[in-house]
C-alpha positions in Angstrom: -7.4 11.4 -1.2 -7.1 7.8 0.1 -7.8 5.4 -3.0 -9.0 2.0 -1.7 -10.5 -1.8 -3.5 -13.1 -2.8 -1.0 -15.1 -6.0 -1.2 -18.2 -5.8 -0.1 -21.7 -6.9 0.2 -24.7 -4.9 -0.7 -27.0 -4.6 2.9 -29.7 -3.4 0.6 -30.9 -2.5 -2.7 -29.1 0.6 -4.6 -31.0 3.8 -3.7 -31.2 6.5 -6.5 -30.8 10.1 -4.8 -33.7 12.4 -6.7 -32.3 15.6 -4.6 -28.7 16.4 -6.1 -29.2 15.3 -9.9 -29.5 18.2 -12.1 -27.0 16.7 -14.8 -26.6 13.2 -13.9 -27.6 10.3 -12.2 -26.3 9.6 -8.2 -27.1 6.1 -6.5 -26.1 5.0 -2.9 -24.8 1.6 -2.1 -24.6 0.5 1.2 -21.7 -1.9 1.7 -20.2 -3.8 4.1 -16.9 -5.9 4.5 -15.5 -8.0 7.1 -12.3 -7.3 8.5 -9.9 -10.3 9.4 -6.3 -10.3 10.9 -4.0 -12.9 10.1 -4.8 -14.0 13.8 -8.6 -15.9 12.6 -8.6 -16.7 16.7 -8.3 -13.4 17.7 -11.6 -12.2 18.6 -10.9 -8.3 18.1 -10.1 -8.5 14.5 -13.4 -10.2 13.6 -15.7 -7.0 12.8 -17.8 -6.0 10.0 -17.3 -2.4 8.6 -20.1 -0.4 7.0 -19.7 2.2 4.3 -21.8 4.3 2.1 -21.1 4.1 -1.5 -21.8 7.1 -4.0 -22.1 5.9 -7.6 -22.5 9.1 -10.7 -23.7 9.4 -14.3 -23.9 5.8 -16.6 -22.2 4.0 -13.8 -25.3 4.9 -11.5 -27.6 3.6 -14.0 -25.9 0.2 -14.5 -25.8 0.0 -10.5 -29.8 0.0 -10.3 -30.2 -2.0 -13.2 -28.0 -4.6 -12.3 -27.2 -4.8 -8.4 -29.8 -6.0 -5.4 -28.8 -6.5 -1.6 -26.9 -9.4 -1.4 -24.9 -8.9 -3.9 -21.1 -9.4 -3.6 -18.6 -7.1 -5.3 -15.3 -5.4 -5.0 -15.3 -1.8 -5.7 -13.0 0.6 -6.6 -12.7 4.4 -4.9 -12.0 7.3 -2.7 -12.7 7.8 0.7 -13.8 10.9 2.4 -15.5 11.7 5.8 -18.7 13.3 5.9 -19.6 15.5 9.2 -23.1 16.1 10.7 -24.0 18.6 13.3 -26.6 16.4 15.9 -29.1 18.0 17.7 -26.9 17.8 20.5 -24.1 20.0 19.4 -21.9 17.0 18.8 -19.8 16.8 15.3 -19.9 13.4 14.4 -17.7 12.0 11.2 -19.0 9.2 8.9 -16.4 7.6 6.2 -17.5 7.2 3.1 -16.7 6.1 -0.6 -17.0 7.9 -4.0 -17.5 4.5 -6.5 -15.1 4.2 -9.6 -16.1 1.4 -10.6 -16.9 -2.1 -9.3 -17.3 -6.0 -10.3 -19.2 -9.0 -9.4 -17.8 -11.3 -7.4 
C-alpha cells in the first residue's frame, strides 16, 4: 500500500457511482496535479498527472455537497492500479486513489 498527500484540482464535478452502493455512498473525483522538478527550466518535468479519486460513506456525501471542478485541494490516500482487458487483448494499468480524506486549498 503506497500512502500519498496529493494536491490537486478537480477536472470536473464529483460523480456519485449508483452501481456498487448497497451500504454506502461511493463518489469519483477526477484530479489532477502538476509535477515540477527543482529544475523550473527543464522542459521534461513540467507534466500534469491525472488520477481517479474514490471517496466512501459520509465523506462521499460531503464531497458532492461541497466540491465542483475547479476546485483545489490536497487529499489524503492510497494508491492502487486498476487493469482493463481492451478489445484488443492488451492489459492496460490505470493508477488510482482510495480518498481519506481531503481539504480546501
Amino acid at each position: 500500500m503506497i500512502n500519498v498527500i496529493f494536491q490537486a484540482t478537480l477536472t470536473a464535478d464529483p460523480q456519485q457511482d449508483t452501481r456498487n452502493t448497497k451500504n454506502s455512498a461511493h463518489v469519483y473525483l477526477s484530479l489532477c496535479g502538476k509535477l515540477d522538478a527543482k529544475d523550473p527550466n527543464n522542459e521534461q518535468y513540467k507534466k500534469s498527472l491525472f488520477i481517479q479519486g474514490s471517496v466512501w460513506g459520509k465523506l462521499a456525501e460531503l464531497c458532492m455537497n461541497n466540491l465542483k471542478k475547479g476546485n483545489h485541494i490536497l487529499v489524503f490516500g492510497t494508491l492502487y492500479d486498476v487493469s482493463t482487458n481492451e478489445s484488443d487483448g492488451k492489459l492496460y494499468l490505470t493508477t488510482s486513489m482510495n480518498i481519506t480524506s481531503f481539504e480546501f486549498l
